[in-house]
PDB file of N, CA, C and O in Angstrom:
ATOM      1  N   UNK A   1       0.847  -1.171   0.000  1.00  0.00           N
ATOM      2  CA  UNK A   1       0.000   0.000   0.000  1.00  0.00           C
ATOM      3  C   UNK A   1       0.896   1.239   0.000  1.00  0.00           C
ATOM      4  O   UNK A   1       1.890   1.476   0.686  1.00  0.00           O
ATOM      5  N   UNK A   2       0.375   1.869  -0.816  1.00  0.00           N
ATOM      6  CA  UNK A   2       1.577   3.204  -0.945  1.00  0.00           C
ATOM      7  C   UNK A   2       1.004   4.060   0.136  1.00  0.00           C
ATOM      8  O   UNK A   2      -0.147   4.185   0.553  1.00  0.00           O
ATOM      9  N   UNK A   3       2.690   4.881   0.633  1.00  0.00           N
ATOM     10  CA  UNK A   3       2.378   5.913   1.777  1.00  0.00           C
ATOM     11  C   UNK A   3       1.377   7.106   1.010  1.00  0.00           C
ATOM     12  O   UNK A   3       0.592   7.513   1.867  1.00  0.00           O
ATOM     13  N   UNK A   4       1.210   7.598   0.073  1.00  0.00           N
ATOM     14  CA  UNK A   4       0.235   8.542   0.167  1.00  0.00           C
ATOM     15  C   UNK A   4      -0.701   8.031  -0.005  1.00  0.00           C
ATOM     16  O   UNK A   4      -1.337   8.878   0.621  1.00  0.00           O
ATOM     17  N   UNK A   5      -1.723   7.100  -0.424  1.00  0.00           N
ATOM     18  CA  UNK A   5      -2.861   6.423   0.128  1.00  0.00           C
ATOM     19  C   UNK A   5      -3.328   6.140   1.644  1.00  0.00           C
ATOM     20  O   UNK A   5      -4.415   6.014   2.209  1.00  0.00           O
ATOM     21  N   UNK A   6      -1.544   6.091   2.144  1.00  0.00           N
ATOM     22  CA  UNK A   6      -2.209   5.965   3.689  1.00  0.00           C
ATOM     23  C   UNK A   6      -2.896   7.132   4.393  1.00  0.00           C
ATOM     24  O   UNK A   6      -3.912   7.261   5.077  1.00  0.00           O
ATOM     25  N   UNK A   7      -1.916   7.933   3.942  1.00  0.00           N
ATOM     26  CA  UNK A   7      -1.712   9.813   4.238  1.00  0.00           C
ATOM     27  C   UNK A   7      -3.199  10.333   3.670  1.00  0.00           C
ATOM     28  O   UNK A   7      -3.718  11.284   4.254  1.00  0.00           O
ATOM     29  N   UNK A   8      -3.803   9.794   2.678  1.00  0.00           N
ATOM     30  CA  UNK A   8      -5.412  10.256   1.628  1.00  0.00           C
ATOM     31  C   UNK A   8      -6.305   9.483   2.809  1.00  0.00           C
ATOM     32  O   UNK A   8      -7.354  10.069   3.075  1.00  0.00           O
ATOM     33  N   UNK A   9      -5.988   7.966   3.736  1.00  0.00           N
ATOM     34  CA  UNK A   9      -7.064   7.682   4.280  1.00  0.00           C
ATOM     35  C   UNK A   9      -7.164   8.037   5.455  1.00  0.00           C
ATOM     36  O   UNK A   9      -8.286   8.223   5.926  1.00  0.00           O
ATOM     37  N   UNK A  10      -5.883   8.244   6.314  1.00  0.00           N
ATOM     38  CA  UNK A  10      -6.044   9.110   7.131  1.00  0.00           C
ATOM     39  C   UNK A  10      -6.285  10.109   7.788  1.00  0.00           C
ATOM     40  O   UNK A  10      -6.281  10.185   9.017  1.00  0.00           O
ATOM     41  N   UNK A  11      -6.585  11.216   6.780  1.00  0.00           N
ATOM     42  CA  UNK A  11      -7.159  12.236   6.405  1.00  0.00           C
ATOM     43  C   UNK A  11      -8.301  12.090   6.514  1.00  0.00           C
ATOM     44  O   UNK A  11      -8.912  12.671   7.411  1.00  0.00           O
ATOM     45  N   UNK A  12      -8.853  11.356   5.722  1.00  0.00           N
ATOM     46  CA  UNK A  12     -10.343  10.641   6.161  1.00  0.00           C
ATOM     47  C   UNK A  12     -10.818  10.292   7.664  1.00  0.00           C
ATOM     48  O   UNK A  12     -11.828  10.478   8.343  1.00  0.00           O
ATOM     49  N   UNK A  13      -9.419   9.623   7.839  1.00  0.00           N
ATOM     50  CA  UNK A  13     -10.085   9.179   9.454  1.00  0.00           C
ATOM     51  C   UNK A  13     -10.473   9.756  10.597  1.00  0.00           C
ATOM     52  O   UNK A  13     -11.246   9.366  11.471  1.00  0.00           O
ATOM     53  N   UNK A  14      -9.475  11.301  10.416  1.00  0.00           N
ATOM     54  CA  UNK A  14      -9.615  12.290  11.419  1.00  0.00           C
ATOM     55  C   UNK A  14     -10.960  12.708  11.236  1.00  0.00           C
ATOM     56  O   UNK A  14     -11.286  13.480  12.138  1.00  0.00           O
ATOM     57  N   UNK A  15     -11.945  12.476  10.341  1.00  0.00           N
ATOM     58  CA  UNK A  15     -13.603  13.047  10.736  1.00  0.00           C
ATOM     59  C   UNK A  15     -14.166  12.804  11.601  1.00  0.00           C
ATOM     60  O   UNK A  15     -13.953  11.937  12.448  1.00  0.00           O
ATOM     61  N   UNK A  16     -15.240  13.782  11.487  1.00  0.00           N
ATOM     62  CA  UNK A  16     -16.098  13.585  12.980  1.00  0.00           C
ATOM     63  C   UNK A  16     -17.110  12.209  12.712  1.00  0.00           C
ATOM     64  O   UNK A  16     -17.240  12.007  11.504  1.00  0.00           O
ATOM     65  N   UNK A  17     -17.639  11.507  13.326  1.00  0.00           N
ATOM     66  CA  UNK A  17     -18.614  10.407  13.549  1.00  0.00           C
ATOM     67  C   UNK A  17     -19.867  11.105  12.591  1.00  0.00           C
ATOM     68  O   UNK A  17     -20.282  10.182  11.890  1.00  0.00           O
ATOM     69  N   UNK A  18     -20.567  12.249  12.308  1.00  0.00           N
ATOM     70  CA  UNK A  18     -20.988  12.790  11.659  1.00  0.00           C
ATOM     71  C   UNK A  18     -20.619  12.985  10.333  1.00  0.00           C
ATOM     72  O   UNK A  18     -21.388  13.191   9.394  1.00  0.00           O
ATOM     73  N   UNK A  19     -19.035  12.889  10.289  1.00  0.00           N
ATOM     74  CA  UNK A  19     -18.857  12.753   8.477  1.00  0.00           C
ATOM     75  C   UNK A  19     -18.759  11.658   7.911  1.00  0.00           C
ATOM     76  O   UNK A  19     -18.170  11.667   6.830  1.00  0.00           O
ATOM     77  N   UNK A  20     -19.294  10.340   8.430  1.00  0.00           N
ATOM     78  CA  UNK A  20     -18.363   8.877   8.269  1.00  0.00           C
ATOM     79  C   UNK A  20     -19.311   9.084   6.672  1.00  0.00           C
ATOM     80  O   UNK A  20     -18.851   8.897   5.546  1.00  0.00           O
ATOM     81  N   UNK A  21     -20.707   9.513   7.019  1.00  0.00           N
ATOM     82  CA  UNK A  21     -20.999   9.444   5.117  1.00  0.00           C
ATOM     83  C   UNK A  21     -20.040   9.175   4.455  1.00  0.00           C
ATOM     84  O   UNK A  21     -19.526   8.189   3.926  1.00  0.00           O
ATOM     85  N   UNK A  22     -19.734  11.108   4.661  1.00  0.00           N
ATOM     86  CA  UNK A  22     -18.531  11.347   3.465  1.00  0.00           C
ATOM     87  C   UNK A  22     -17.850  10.425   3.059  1.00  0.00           C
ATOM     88  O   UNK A  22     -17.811  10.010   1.901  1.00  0.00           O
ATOM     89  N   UNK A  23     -16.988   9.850   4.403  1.00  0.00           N
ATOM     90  CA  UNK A  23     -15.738   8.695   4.601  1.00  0.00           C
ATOM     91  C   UNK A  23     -16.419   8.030   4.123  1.00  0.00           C
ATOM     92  O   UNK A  23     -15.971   7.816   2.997  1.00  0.00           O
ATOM     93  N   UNK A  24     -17.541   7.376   4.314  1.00  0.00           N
ATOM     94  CA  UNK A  24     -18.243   5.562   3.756  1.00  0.00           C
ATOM     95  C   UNK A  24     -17.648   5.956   2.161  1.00  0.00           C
ATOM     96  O   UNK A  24     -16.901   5.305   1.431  1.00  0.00           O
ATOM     97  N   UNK A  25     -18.275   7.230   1.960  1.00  0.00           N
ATOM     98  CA  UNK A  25     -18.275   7.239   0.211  1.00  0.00           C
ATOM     99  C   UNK A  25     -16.960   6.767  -0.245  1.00  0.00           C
ATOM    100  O   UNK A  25     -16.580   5.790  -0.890  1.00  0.00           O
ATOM    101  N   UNK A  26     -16.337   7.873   0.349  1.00  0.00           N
ATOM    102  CA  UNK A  26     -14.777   7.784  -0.536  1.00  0.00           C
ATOM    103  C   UNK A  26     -13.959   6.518  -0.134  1.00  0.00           C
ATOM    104  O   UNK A  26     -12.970   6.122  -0.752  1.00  0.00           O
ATOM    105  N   UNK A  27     -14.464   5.961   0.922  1.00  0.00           N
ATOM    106  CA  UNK A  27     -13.829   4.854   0.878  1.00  0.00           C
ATOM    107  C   UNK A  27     -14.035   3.480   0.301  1.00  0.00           C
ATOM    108  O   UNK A  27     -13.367   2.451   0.199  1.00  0.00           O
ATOM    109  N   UNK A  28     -15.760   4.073  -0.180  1.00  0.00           N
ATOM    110  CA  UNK A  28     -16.338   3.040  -1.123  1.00  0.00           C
ATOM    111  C   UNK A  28     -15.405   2.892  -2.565  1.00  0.00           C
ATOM    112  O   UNK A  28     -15.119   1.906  -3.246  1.00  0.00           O
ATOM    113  N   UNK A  29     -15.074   4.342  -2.694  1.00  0.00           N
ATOM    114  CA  UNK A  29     -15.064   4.735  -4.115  1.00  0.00           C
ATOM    115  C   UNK A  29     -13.444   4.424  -4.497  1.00  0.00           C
ATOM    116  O   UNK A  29     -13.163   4.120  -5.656  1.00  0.00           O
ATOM    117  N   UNK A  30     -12.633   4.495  -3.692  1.00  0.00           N
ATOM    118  CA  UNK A  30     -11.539   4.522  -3.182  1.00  0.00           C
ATOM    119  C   UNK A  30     -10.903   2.613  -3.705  1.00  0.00           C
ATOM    120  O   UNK A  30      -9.978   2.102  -4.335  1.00  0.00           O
ATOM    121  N   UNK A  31     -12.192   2.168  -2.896  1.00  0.00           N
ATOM    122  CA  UNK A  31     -11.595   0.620  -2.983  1.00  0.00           C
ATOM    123  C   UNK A  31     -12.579   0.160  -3.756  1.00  0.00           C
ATOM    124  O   UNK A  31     -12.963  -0.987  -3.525  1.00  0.00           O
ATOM    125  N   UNK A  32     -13.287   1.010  -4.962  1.00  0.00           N
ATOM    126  CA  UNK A  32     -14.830  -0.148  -5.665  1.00  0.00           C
ATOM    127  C   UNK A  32     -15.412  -1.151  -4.759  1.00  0.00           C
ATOM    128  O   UNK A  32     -15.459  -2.262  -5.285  1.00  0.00           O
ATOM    129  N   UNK A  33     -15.906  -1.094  -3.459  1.00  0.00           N
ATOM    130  CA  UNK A  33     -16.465  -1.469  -3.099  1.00  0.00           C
ATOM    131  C   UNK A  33     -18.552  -1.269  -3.259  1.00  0.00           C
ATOM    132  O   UNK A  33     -19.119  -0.278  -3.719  1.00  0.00           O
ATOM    133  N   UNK A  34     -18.999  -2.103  -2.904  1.00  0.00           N
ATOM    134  CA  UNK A  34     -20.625  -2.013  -3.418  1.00  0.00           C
ATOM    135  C   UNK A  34     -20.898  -2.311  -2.011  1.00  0.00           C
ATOM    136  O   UNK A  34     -20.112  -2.798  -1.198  1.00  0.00           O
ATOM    137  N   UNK A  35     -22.336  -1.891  -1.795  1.00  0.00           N
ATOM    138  CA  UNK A  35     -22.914  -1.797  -0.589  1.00  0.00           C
ATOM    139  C   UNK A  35     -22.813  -3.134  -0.331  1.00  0.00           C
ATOM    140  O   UNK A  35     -22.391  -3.252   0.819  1.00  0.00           O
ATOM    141  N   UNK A  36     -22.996  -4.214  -0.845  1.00  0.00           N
ATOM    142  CA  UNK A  36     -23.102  -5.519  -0.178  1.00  0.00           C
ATOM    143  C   UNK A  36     -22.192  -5.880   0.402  1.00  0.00           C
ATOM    144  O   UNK A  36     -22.188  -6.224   1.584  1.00  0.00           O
ATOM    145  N   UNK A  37     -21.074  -5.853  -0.505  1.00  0.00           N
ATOM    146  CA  UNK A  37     -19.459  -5.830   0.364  1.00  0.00           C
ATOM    147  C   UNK A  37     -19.423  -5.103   1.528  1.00  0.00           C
ATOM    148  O   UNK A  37     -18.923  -5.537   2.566  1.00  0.00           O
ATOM    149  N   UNK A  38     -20.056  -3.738   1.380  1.00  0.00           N
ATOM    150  CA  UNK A  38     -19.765  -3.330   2.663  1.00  0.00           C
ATOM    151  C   UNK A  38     -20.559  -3.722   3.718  1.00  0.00           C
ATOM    152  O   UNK A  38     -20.300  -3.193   4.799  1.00  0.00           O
ATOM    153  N   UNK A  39     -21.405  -4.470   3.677  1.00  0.00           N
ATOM    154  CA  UNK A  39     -22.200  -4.743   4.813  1.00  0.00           C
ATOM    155  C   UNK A  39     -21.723  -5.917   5.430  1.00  0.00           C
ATOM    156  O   UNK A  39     -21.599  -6.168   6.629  1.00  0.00           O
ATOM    157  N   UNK A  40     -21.379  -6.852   4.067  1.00  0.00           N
ATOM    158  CA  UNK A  40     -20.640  -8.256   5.284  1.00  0.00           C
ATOM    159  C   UNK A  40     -19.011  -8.270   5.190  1.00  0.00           C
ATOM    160  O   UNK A  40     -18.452  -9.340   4.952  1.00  0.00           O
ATOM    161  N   UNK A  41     -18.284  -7.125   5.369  1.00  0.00           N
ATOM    162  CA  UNK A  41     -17.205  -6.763   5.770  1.00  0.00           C
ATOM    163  C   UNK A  41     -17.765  -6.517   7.888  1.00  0.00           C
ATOM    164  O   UNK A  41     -17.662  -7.179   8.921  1.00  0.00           O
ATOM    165  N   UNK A  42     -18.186  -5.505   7.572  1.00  0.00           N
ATOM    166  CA  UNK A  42     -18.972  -5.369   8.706  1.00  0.00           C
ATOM    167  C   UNK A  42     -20.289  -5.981   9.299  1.00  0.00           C
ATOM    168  O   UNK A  42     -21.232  -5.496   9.923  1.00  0.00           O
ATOM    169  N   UNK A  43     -20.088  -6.791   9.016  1.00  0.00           N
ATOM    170  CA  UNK A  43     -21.505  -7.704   9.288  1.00  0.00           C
ATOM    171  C   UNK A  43     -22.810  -7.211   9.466  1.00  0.00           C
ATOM    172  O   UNK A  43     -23.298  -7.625  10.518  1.00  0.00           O
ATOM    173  N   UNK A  44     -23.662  -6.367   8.723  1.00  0.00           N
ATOM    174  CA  UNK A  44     -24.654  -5.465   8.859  1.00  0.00           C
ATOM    175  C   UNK A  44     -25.466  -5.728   7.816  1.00  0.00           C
ATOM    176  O   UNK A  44     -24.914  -5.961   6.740  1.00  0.00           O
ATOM    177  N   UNK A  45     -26.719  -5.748   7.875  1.00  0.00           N
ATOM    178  CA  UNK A  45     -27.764  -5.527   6.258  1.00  0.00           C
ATOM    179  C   UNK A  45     -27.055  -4.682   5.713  1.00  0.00           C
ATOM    180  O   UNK A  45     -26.105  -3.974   6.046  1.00  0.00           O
ATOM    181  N   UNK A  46     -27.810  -4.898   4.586  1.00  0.00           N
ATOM    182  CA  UNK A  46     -27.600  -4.090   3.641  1.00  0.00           C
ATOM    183  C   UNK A  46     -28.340  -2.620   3.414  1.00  0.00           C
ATOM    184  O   UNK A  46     -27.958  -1.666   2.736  1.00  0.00           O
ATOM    185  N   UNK A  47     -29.538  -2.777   4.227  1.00  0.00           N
ATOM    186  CA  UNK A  47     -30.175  -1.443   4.777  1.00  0.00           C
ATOM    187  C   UNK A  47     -29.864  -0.698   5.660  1.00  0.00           C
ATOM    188  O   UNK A  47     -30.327   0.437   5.774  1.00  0.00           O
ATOM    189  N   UNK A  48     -28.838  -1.330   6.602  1.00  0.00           N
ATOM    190  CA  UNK A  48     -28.097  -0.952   7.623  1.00  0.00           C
ATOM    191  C   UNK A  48     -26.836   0.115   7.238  1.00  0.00           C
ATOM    192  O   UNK A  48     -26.433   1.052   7.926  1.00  0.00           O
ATOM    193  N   UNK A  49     -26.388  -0.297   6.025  1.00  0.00           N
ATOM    194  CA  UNK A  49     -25.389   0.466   4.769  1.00  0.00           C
ATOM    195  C   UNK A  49     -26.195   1.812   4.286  1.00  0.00           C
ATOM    196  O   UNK A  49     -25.882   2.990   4.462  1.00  0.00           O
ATOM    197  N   UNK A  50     -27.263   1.289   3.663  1.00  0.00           N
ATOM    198  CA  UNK A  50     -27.884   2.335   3.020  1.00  0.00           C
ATOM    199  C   UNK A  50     -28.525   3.808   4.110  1.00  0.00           C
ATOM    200  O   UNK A  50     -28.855   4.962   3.840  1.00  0.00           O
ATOM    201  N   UNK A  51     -28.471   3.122   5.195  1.00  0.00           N
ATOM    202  CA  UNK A  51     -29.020   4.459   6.053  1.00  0.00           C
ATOM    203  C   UNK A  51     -27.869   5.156   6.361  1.00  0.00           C
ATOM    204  O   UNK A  51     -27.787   6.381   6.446  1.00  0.00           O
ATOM    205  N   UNK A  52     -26.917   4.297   6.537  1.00  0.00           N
ATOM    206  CA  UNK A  52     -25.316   5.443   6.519  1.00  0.00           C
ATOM    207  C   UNK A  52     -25.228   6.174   5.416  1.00  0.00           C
ATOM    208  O   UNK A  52     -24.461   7.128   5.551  1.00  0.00           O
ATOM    209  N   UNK A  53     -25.734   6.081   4.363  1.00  0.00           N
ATOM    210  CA  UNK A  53     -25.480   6.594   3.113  1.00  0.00           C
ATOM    211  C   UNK A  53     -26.508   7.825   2.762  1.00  0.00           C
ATOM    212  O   UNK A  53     -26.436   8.707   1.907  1.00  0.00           O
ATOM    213  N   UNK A  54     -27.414   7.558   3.682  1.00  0.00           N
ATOM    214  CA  UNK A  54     -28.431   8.579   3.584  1.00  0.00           C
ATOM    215  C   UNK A  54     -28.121   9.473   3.688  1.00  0.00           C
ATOM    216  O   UNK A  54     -27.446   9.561   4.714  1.00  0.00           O
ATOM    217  N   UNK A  55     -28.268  11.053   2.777  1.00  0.00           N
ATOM    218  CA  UNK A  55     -28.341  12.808   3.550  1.00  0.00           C
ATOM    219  C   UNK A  55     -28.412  12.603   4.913  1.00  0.00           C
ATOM    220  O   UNK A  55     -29.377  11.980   5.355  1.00  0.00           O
ATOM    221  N   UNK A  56     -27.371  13.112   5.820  1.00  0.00           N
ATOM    222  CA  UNK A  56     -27.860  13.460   6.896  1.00  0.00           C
ATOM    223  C   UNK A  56     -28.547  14.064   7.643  1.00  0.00           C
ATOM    224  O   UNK A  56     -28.422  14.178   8.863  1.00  0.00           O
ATOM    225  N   UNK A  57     -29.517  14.601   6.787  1.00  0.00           N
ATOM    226  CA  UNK A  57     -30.675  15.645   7.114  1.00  0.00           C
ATOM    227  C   UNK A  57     -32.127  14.523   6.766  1.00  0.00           C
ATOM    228  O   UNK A  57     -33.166  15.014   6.326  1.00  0.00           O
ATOM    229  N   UNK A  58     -32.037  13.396   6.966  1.00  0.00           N
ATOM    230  CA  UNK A  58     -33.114  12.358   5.624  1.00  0.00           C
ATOM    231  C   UNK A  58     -33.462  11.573   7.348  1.00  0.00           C
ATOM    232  O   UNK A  58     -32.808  11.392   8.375  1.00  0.00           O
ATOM    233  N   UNK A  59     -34.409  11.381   7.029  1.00  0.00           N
ATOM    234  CA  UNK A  59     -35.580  10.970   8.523  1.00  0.00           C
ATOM    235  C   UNK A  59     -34.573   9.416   8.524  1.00  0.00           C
ATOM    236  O   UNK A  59     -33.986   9.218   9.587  1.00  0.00           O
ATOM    237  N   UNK A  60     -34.441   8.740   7.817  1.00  0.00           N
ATOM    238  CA  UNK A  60     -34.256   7.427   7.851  1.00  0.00           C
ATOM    239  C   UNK A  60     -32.363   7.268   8.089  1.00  0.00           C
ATOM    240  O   UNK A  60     -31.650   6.267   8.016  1.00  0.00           O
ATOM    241  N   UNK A  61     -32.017   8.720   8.389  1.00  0.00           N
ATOM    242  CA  UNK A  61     -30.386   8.610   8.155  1.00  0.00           C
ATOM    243  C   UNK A  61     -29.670   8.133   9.364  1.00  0.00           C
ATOM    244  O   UNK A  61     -29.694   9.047  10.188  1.00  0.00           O
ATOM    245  N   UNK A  62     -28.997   7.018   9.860  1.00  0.00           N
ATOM    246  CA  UNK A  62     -28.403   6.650  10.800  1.00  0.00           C
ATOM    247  C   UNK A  62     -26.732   7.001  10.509  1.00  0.00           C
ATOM    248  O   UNK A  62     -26.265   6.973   9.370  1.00  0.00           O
ATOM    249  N   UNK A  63     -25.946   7.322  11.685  1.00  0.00           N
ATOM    250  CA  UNK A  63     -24.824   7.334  11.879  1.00  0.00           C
ATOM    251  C   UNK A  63     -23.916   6.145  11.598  1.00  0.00           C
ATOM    252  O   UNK A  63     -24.223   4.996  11.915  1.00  0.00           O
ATOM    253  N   UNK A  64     -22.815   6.467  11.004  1.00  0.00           N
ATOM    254  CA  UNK A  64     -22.060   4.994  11.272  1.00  0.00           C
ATOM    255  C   UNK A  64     -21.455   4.826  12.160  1.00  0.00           C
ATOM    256  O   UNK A  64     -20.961   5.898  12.510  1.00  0.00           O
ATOM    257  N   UNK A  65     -21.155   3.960  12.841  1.00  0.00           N
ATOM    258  CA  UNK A  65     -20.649   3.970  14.366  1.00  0.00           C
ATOM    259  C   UNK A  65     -18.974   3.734  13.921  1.00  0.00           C
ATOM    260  O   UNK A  65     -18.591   2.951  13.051  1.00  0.00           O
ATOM    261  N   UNK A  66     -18.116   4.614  14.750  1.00  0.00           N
ATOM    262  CA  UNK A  66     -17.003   4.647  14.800  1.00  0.00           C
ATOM    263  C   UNK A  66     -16.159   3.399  14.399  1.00  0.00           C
ATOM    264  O   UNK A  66     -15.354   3.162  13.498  1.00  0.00           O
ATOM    265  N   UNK A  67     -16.683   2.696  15.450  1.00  0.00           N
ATOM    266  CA  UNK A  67     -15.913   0.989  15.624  1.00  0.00           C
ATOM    267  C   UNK A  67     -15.992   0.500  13.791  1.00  0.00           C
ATOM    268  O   UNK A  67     -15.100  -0.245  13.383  1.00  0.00           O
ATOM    269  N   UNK A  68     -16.995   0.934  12.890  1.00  0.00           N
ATOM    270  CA  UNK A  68     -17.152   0.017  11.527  1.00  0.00           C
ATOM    271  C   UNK A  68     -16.320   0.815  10.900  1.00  0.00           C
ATOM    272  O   UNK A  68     -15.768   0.261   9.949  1.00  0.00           O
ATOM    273  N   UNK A  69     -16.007   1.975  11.086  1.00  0.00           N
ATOM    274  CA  UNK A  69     -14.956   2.839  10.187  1.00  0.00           C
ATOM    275  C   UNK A  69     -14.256   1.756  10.493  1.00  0.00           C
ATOM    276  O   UNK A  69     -14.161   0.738   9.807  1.00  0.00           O
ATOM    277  N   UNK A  70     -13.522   2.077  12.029  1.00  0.00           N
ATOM    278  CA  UNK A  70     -12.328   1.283  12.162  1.00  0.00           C
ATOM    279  C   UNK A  70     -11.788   0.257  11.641  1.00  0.00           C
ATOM    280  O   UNK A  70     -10.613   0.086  11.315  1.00  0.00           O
ATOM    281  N   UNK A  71     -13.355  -0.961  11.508  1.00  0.00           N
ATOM    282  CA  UNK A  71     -12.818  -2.231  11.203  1.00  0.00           C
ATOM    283  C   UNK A  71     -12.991  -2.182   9.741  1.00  0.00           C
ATOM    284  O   UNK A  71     -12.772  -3.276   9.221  1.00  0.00           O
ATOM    285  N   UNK A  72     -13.351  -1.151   8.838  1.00  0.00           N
ATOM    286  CA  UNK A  72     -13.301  -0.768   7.599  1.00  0.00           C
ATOM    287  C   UNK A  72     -11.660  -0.488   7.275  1.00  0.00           C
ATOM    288  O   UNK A  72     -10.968  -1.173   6.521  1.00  0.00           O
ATOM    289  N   UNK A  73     -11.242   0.640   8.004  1.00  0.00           N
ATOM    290  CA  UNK A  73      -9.952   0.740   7.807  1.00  0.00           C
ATOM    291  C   UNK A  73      -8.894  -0.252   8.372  1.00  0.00           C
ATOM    292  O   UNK A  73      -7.935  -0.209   7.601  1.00  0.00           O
ATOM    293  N   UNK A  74      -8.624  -1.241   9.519  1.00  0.00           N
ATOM    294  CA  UNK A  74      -8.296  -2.363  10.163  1.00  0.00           C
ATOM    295  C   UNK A  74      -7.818  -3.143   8.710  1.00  0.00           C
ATOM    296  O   UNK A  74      -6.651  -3.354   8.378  1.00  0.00           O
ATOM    297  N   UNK A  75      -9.101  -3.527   7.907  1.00  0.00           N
ATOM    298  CA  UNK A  75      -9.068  -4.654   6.703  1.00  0.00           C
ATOM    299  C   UNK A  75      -8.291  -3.990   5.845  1.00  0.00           C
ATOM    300  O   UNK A  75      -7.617  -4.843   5.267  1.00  0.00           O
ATOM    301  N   UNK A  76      -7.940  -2.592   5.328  1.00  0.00           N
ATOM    302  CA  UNK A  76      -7.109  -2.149   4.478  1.00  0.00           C
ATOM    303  C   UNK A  76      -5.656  -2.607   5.202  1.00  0.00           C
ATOM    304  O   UNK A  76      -4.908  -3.042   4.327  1.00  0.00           O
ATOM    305  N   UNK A  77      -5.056  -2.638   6.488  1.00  0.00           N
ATOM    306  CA  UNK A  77      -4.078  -3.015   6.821  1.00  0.00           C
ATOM    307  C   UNK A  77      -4.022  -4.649   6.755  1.00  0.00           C
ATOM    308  O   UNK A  77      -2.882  -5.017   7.035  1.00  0.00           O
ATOM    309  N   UNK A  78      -4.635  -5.412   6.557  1.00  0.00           N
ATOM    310  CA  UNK A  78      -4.668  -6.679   7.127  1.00  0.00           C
ATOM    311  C   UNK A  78      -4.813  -6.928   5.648  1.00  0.00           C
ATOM    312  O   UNK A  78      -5.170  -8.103   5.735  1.00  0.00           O
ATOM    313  N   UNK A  79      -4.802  -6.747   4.679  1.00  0.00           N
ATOM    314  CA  UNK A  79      -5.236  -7.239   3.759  1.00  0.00           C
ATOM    315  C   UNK A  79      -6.562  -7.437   2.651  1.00  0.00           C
ATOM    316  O   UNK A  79      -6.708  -7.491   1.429  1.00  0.00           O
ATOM    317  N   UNK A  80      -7.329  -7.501   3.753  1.00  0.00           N
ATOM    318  CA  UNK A  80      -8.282  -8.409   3.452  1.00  0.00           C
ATOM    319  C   UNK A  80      -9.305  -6.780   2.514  1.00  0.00           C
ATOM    320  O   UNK A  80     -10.418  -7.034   2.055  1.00  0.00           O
ATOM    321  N   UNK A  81      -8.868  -5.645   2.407  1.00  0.00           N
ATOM    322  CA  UNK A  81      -9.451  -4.612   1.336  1.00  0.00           C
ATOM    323  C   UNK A  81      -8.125  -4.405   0.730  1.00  0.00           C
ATOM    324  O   UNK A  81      -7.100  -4.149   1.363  1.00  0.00           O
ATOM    325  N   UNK A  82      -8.220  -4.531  -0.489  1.00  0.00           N
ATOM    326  CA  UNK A  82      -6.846  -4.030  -1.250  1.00  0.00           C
ATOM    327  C   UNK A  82      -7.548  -2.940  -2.204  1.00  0.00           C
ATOM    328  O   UNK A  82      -8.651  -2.841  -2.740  1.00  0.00           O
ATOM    329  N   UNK A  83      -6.112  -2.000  -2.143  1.00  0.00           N
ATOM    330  CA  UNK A  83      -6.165  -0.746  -2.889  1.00  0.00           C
ATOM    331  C   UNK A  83      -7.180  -1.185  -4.618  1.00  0.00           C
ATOM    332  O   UNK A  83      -7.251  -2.302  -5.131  1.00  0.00           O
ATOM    333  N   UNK A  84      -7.920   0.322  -5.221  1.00  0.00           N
ATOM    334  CA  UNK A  84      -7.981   0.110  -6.519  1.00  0.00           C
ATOM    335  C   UNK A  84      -7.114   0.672  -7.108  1.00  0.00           C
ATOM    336  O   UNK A  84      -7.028   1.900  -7.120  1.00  0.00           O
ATOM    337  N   UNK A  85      -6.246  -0.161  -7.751  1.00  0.00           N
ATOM    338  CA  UNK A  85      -4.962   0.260  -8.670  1.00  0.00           C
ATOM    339  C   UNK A  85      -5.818   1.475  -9.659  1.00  0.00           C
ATOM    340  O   UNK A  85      -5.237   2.548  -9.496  1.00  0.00           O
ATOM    341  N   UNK A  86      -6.553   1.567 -10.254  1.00  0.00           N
ATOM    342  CA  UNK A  86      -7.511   2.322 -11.388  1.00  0.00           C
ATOM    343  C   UNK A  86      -7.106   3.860 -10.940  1.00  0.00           C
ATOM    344  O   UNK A  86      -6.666   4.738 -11.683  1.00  0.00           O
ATOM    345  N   UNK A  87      -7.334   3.934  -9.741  1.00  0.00           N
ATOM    346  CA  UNK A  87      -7.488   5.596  -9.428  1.00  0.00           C
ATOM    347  C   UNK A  87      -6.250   6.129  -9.280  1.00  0.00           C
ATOM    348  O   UNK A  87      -5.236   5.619  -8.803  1.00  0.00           O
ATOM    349  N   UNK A  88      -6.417   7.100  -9.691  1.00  0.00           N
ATOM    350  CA  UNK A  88      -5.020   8.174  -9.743  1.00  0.00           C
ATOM    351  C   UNK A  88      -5.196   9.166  -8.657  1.00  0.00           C
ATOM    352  O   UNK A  88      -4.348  10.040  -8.476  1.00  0.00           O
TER     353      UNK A  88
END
């Protein structure tokens, strides 16, 4: 994993619990990941995904809880999410 990818996700990480949206996105986008992946990475429905994804202003919008960033970012060290070579 190259050091400025680490330096691009860490950047990310310093958000508030309120921006994990943002973070879900770019880290979706980051690694082509699809909501399904992301849910049994983290063991969650798949509606459970989609309400993180919601406007945070949207009746149905839940927070992502800290700990799933973590173990979102955890799997980029461990392997088990590898970089998308594609993005520049």
């Amino acid at each position: 994993m190259s050091p400025l990818f680490l330096e691009k996700v860490m950047s990310w990480y310093g958000m508030h619990q309120r921006d994990n949206r943002i973070w879900l996105k770019r880290f979706m986008k980051h690694f082509s990941l699809t909501r399904p992946q992301v849910a049994a990475y983290v063991e969650v429905n798949i509606s459970t995904v989609d309400r993180w994804l919601t406007p945070v202003d949207a009746k149905s919008h839940r927070a992502m809880p800290n700990t799933a960033r973590k173990l979102l970012f955890y799997m980029t060290q461990t392997g088990d999410i590898v970089e998308n070579k594609q993005e520049t």
